[in-house]
C-alpha positions as CSV (number, residue, x, y, z in Angstrom):
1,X,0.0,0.0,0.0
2,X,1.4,3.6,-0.9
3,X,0.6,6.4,1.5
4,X,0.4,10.0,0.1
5,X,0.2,13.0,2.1
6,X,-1.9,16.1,-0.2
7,X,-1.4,19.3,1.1
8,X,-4.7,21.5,0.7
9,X,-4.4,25.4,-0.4
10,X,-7.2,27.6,0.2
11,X,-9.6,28.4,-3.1
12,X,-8.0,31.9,-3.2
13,X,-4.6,31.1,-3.5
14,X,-4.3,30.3,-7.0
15,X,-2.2,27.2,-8.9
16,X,-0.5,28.0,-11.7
17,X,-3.2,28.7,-14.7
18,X,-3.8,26.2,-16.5
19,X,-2.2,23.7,-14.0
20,X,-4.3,20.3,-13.3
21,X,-4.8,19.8,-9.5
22,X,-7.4,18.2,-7.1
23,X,-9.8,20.5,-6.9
24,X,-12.5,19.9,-3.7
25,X,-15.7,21.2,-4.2
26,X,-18.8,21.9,-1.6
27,X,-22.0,19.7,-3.9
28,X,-24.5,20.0,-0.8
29,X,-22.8,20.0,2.0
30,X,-20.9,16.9,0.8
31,X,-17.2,17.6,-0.3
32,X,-15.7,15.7,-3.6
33,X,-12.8,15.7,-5.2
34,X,-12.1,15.9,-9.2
35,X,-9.6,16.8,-11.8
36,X,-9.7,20.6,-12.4
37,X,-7.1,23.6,-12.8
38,X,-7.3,27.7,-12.6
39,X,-7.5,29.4,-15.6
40,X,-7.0,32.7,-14.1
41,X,-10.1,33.5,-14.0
42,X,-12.5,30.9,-12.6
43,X,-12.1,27.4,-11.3
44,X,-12.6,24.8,-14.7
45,X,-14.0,21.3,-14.2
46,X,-11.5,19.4,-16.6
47,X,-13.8,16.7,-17.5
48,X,-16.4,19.2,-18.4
49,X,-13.9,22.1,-19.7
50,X,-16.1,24.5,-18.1
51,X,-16.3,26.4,-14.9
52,X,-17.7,24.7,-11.5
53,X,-20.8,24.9,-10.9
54,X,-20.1,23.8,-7.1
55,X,-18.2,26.3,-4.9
56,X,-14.5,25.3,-4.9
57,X,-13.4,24.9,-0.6
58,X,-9.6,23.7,-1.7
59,X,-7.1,22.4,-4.2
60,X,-3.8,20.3,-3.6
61,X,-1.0,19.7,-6.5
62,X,-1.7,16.1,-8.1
63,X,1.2,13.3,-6.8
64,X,3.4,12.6,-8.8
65,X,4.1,8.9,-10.1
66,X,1.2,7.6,-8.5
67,X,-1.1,5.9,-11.1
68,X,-4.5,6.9,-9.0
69,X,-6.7,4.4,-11.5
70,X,-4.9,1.2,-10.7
71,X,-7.0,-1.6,-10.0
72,X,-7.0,-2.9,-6.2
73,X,-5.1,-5.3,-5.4
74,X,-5.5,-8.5,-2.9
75,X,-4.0,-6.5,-0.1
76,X,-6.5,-3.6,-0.5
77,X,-9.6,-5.4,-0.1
78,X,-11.0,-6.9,2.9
C-alpha cells in the first residue's frame, strides 16, 4: 500500500493557470474531489472544460508517479 500525504491550499490562492490539480468542491454539503485547474479567472472542471458549478473549498497539487486508477489489489480489499 502507498501512503500519500496532499497538502490543501485555500480556493484563493491560486495554482498556476492552466495547472491540473485536485480541486474539492462543496456539492451539498458533501465535499468531492475531481480533476480541475485555474485558468486565471474561474475554477474549470477538466472533465467538463467549463467552470464549476459547485463552490471550490480547496485544491492540492496532483502526486506525482502515483497511477491513481490502478486496479485494487489482494491487499486492498478486505
Amino acid at each position: 500500500m502507498t501512503t500519500i500525504t496532499l497538502n490543501f491550499n485555500p480556493p484563493g490562492q491560486h495554482p498556476d493557470a492552466d495547472t491540473s490539480v485536485l480541486v474539492s468542491i462543496d456539492v451539498e454539503g458533501s465535499l468531492e474531489v475531481w480533476d480541475g485547474h485555474w485558468d486565471g479567472q474561474h475554477w474549470i472542471d477538466d472533465t467538463r472544460g467549463a467552470p464549476f458549478s459547485w463552490p471550490v473549498t480547496a485544491w492540492a497539487d496532483k502526486p506525482q508517479g502515483v497511477d491513481l486508477r490502478a486496479p485494487a489489489t489482494t491487499e486492498d480489499q478486505p
